[in-house]
C-alpha positions as protocol buffer text, in pm:
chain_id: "A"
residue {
  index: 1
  type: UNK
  ca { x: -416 y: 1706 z: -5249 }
}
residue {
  index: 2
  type: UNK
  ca { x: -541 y: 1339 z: -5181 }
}
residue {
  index: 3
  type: UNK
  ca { x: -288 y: 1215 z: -5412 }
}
residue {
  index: 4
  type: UNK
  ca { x: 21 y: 1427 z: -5272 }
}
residue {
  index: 5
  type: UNK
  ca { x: -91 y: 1307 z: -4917 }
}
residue {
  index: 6
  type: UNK
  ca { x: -109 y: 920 z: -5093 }
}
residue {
  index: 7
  type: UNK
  ca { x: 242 y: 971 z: -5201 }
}
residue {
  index: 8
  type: UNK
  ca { x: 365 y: 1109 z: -4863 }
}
residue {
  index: 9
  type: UNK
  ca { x: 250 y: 803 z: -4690 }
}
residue {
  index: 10
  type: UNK
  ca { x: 397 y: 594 z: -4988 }
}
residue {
  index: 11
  type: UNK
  ca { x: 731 y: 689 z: -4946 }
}
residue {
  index: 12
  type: UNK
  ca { x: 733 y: 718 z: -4516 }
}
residue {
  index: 13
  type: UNK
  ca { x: 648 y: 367 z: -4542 }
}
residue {
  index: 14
  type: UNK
  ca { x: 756 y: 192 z: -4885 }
}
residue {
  index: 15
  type: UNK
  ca { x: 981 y: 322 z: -5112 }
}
residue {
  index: 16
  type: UNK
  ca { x: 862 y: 186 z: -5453 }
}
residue {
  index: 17
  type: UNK
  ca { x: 1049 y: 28 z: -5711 }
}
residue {
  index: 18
  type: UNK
  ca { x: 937 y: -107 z: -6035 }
}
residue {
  index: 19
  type: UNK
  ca { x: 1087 y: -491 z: -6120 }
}
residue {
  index: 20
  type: UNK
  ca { x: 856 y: -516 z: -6447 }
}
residue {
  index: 21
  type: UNK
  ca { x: 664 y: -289 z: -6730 }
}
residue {
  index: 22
  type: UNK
  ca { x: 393 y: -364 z: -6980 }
}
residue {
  index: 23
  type: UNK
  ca { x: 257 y: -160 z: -7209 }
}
residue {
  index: 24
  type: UNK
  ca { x: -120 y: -128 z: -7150 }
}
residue {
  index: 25
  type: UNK
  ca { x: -406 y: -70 z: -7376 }
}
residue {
  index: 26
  type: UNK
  ca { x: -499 y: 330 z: -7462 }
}
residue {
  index: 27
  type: UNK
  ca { x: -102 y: 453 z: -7334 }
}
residue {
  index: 28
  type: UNK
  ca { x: -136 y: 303 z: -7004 }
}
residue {
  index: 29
  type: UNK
  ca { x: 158 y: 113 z: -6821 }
}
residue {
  index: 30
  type: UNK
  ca { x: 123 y: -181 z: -6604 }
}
residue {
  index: 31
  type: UNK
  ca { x: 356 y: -149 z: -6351 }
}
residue {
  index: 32
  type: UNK
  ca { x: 503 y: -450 z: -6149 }
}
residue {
  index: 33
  type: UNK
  ca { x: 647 y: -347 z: -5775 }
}
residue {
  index: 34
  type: UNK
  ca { x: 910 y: -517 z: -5536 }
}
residue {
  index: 35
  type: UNK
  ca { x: 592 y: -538 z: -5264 }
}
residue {
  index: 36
  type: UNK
  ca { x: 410 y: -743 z: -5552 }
}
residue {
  index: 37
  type: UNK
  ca { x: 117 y: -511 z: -5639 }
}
residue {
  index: 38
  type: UNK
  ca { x: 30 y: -403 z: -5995 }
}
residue {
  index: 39
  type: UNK
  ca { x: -14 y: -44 z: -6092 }
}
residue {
  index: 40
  type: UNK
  ca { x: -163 y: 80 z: -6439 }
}
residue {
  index: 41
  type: UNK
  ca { x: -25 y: 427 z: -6485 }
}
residue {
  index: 42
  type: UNK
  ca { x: -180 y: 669 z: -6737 }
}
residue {
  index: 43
  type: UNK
  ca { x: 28 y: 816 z: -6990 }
}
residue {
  index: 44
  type: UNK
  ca { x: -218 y: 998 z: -7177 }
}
residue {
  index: 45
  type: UNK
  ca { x: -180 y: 1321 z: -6965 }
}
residue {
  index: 46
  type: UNK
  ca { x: 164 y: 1352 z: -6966 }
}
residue {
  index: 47
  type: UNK
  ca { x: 221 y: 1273 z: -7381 }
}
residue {
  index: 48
  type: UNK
  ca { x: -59 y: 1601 z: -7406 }
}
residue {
  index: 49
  type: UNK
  ca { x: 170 y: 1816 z: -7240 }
}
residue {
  index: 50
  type: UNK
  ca { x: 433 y: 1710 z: -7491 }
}
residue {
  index: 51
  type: UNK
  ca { x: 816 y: 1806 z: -7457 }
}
residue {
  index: 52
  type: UNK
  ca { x: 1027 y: 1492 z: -7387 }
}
residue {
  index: 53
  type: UNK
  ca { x: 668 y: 1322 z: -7357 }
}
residue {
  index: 54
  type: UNK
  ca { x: 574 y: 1374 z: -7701 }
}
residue {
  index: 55
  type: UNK
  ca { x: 801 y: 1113 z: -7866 }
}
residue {
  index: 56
  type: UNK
  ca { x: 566 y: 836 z: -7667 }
}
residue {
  index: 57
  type: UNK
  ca { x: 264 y: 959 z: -7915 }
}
residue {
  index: 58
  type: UNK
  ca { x: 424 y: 695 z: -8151 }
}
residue {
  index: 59
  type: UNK
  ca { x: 276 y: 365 z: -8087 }
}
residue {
  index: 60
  type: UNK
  ca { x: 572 y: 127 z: -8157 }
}
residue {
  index: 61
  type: UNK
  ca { x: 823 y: 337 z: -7987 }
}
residue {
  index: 62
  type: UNK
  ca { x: 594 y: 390 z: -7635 }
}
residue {
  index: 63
  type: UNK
  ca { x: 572 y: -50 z: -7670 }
}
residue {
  index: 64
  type: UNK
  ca { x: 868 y: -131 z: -7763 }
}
residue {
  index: 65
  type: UNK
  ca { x: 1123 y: 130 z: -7617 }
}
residue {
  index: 66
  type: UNK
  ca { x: 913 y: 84 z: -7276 }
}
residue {
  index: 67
  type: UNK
  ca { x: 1153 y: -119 z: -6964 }
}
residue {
  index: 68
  type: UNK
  ca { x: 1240 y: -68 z: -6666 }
}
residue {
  index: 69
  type: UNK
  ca { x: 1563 y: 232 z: -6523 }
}
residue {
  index: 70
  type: UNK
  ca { x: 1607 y: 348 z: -6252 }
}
residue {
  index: 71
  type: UNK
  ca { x: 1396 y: 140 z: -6083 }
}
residue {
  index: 72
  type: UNK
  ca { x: 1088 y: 251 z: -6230 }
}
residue {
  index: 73
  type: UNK
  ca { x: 878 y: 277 z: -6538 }
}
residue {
  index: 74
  type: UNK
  ca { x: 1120 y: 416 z: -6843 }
}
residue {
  index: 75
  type: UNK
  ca { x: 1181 y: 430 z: -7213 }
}
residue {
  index: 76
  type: UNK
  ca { x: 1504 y: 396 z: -7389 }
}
residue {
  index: 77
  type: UNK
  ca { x: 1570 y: 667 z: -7587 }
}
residue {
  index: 78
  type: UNK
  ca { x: 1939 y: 507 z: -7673 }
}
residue {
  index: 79
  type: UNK
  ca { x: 1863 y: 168 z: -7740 }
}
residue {
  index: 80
  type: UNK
  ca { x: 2196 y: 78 z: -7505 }
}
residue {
  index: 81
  type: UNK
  ca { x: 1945 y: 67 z: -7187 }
}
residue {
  index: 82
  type: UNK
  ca { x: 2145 y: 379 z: -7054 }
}
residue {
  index: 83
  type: UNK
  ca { x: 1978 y: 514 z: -6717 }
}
residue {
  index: 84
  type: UNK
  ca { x: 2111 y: 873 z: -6842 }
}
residue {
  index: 85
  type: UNK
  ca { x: 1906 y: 861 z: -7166 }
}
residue {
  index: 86
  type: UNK
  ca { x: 1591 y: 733 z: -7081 }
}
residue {
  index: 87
  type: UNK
  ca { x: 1230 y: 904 z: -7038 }
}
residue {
  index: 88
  type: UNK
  ca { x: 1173 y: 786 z: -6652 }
}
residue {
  index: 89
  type: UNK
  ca { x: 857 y: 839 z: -6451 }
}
residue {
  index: 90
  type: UNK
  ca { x: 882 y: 919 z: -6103 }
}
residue {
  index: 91
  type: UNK
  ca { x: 778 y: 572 z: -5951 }
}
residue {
  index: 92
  type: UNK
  ca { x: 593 y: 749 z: -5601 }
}
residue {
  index: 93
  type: UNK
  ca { x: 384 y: 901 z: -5898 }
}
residue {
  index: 94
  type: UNK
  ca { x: 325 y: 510 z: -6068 }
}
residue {
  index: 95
  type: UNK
  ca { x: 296 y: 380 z: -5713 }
}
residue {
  index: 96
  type: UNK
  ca { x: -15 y: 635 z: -5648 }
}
residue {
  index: 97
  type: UNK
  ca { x: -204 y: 490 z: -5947 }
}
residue {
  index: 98
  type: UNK
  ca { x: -479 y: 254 z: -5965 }
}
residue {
  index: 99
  type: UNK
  ca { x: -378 y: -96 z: -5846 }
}
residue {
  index: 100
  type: UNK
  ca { x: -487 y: -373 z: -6072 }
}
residue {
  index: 101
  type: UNK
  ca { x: -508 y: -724 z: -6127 }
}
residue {
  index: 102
  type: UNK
  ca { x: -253 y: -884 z: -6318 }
}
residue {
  index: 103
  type: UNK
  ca { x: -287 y: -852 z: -6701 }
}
residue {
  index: 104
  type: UNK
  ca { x: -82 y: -1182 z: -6777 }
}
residue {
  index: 105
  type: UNK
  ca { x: -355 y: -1421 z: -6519 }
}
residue {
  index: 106
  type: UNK
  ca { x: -539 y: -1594 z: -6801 }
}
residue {
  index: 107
  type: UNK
  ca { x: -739 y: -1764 z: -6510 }
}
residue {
  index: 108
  type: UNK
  ca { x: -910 y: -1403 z: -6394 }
}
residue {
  index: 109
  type: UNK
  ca { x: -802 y: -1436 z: -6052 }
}
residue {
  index: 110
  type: UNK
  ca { x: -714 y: -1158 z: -5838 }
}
């Protein structure tokens, strides 16, 4: 409920979109916005469900296939970064996780 109300507001007052993605530690994403917060999205519930999820259960492909369609957090099934045949998340959903510091600030700053 709290999180459906969190994306409500999201989108009445910012619609997000996703500039950068990093794979995280333990299938998380950090997500980069357009506003310039950070978001580290959990995968790990999603991949358990399986269906199109399940081919992220393979390491290299969920780091290496990871970018950024549609404006949000994706992986390219194709290899030809096509928008039609990627594995996109729903960036209100990204934009309702955890913000987080930067992962790349070697000086520990927020």
């Amino acid at each position: 409920m709290q999180e459906q109300r969190e994306q409500q507001e999201c989108s009445a007052q910012y619609i997000p979109s996703v500039v950068q993605a990093i794979a995280g530690p333990d299938r998380t994403v950090y997500a980069y916005f357009t506003d310039g917060s950070i978001h580290q999205f959990d995968m790990k519930p999603l991949i358990r469900k399986g269906g199109v999820f399940k081919r992220l259960e393979d390491d290299r492909f969920f780091s290496e296939a990871l970018t950024v369609l549609n404006d949000t957090v994706a992986w390219d099934l194709s290899g030809m970064f096509d928008p039609r045949t990627c594995i996109d998340i729903d960036p209100v959903s990204v934009y309702a996780s955890p913000a987080v510091r930067d992962p790349l600030d070697n000086d520990g700053a927020a």
